[in-house]
N, C-alpha and C positions, 0 to 999 in steps of 0.2 A: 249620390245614391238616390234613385226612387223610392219616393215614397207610397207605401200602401194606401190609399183610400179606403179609410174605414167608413159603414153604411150608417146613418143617423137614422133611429126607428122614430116613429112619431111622440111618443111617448118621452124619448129621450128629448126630444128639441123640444117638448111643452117643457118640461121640467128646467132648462139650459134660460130659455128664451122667458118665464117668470123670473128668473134667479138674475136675471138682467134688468128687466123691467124692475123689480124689487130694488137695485144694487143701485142703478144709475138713470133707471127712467128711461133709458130708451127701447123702442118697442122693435123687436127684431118681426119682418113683416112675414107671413104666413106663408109658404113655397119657398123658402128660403134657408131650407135645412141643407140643401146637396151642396150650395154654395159655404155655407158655415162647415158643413164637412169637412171638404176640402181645405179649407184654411186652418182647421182645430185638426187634422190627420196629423201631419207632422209633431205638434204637442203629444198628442197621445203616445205616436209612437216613443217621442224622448222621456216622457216619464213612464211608459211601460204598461199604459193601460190598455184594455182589450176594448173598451165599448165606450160612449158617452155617456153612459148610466154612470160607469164607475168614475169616468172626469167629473163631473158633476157632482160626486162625494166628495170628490178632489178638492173642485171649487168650495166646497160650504163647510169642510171637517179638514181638511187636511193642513199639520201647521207649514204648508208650505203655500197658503189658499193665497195670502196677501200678494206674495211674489209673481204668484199665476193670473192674478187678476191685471196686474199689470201689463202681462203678457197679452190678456186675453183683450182689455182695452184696442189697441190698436186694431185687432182684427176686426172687430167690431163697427167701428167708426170710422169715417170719411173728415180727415182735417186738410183735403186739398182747400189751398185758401193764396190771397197772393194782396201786394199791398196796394192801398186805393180801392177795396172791393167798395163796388155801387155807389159809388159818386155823386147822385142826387142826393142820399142820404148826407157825405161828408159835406156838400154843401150847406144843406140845411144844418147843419152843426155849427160851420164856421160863422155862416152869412146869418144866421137867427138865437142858436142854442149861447154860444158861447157869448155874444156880445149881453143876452140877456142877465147872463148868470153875474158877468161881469158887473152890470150897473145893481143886480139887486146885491151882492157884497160886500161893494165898495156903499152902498148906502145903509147895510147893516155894521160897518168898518170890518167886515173881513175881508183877508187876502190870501185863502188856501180855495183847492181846486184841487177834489179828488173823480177821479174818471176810471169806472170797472172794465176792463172785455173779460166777460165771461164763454168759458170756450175758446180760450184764446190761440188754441192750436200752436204752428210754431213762431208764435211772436208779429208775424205782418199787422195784423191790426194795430196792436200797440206803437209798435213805432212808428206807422201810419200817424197815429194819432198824437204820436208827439212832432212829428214833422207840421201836422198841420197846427199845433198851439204855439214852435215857436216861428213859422211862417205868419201865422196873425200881429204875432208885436205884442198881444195884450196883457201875458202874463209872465213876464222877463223881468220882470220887476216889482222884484220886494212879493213875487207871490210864491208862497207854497204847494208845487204841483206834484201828483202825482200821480200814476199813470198803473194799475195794477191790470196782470195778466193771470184769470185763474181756468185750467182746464185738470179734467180728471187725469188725463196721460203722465206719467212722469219722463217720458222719451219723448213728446213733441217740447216741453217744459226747457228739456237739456235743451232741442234745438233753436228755442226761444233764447234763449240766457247766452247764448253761442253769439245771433245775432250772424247768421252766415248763410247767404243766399245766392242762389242763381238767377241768372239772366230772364227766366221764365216769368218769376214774380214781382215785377218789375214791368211786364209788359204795357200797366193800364198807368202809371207814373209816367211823367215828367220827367225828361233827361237829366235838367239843371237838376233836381230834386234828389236825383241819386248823384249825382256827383257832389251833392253838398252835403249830404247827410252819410253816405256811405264810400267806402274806400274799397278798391279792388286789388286784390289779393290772388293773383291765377287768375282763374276760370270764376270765382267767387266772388260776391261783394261785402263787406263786413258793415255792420253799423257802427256810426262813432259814439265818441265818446258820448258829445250832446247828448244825444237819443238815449243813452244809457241812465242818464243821471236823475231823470226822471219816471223810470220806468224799472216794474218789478214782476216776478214772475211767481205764483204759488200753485200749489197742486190743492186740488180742494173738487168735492161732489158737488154738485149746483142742487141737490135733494137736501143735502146739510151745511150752507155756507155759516153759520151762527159762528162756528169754532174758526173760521178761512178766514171770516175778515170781520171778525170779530172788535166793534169800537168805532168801525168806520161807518159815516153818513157819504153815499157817494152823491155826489150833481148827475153823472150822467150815468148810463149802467149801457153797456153795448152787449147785446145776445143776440147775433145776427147767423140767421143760418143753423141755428143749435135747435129750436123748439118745432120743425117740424120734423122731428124724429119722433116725438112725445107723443103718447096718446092725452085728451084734455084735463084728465086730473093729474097729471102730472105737472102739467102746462101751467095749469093752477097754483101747485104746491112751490113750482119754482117760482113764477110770481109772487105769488108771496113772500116766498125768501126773497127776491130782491126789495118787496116794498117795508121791508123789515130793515133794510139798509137803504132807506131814500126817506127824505124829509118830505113835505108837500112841495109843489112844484117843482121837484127834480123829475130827469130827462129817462126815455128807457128808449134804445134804439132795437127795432127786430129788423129782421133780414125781409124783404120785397113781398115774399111769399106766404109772412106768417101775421098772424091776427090775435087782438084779446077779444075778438068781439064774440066769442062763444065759451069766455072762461074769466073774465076780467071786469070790473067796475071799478076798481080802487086809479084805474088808468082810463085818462081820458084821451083820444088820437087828436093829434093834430095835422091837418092837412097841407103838405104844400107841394108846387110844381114838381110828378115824376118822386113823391116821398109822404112816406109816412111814418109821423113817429108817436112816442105819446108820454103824456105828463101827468105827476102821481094827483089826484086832486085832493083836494084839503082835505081834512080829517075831522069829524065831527066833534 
């Protein structure tokens, strides 16, 4: 059945587009109401509203708001994502980050190793990144690692926890790599067990992680590709939640694109070949 296109007045998409910015920080950009349209027409017609005025009551009074927001998540957001993204970075992790954190814990006698991706869409980061800690050797032994995946979505979440991919995301890997870590199924490849056992998946706001991951000090924090959505106090605010969960000298990876150098001091960059990352600095 065709669906009507219902018309977004200005008025309504200010009103849609704070209520977003309010909710999750991300800033829906200006000319971008006919597109949103289109995607929220279909909603409207199934819950039987005539305009975006009255969605938008929907959204912030109705007890059926929490369930719609869920819905409304994905139309919103872009979590195209695939495993191995940006490579100079994971280098710099393996080749610097990880050996470092290594010698300063074993010289403090500890032997855990916690690592966040924030934003985690449907899971490739994460078991990226267990691929590459038990490809290094260094923490098999007697360490306690874990590997946490938090995004707002609870339907990219499911397809994290699934751990069930095609061929596409796969493309910037290593052959041996998927044939060691994941098993094929059809047309699909599944993660194994390995990858599983160190890795978890939570649904959580990056505006409020206090409650998400609450008790944890993480070593590395990955938000890659998430913070140029934000306008800079947002950028801010989420920063800070992460530096609220990182000790001094713990790790923060952004995506190529994104910067604290217009919102950030508590983080210092570090420079290297095709990478940039950056480290919490000490604390007065």
């Amino acid at each position: 059945m065709t669906v009507a296109k219902i018309a977004m007045q200005a008025e309504e998409f200010r009103l849609i587009r704070e209520y977003v910015a309010e909710s999750m920080g991300l800033v829906l950009e200006e000319g971008t109401h006919k597109g949103l349209a289109a995607k929220l027409s279909p909603r409207l017609q199934e819950l039987r509203l005539k305009s975006f005025a009255e969605y938008y009551s929907y959204l912030k009074f109705s007890p059926g708001r929490s369930a719609e927001w869920q819905r409304l998540v994905p139309l919103i957001t872009n979590n195209e994502t695939y495993f191995f993204r940006e490579a100079a970075q994971l280098s710099v992790l393996v080749q610097q980050v990880l050996p470092a954190l290594k010698e300063s814990k074993l010289a403090r006698g500890e032997r855990s190793l916690r690592i966040l991706s924030a934003g985690c869409s449907t899971g490739e980061e994460v078991y990226t990144l267990a691929m590459l800690l038990l490809e290094s050797g260094g923490f098999t032994w007697d360490w306690d690692v874990r590997i946490a995946g938090i995004d707002v979505d609870e339907r990219v979440l499911d397809a994290a926890r699934q751990g069930s991919y095609g061929e596409r995301a796969f493309w910037a890997t290593e052959p041996h790599l998927v044939e060691r870590y994941l098993k094929r199924q059809g047309d699909r490849y599944v993660v194994r067990d390995i990858l599983r056992k160190w890795t978890s998946f939570t649904q959580g706001n990056l505006l409020d992680l206090a409650d998400t991951a609450a008790g944890e000090q993480y070593d590395v924090i990955l938000c890659r590709n998430v913070l140029i959505y934000f306008a800079d106090q947002t950028v801010q605010r989420v920063v800070d939640n992460f530096g609220a969960l990182q000790r001094s000298g713990a790790y923060l990876f952004l995506g190529h694109s994104e910067s604290l150098s217009r919102t950030q001091a508590s983080y210092r960059p570090l420079r290297f070949p095709g990478a940039i990352i950056y480290q919490k600095r000490e604390t007065a």
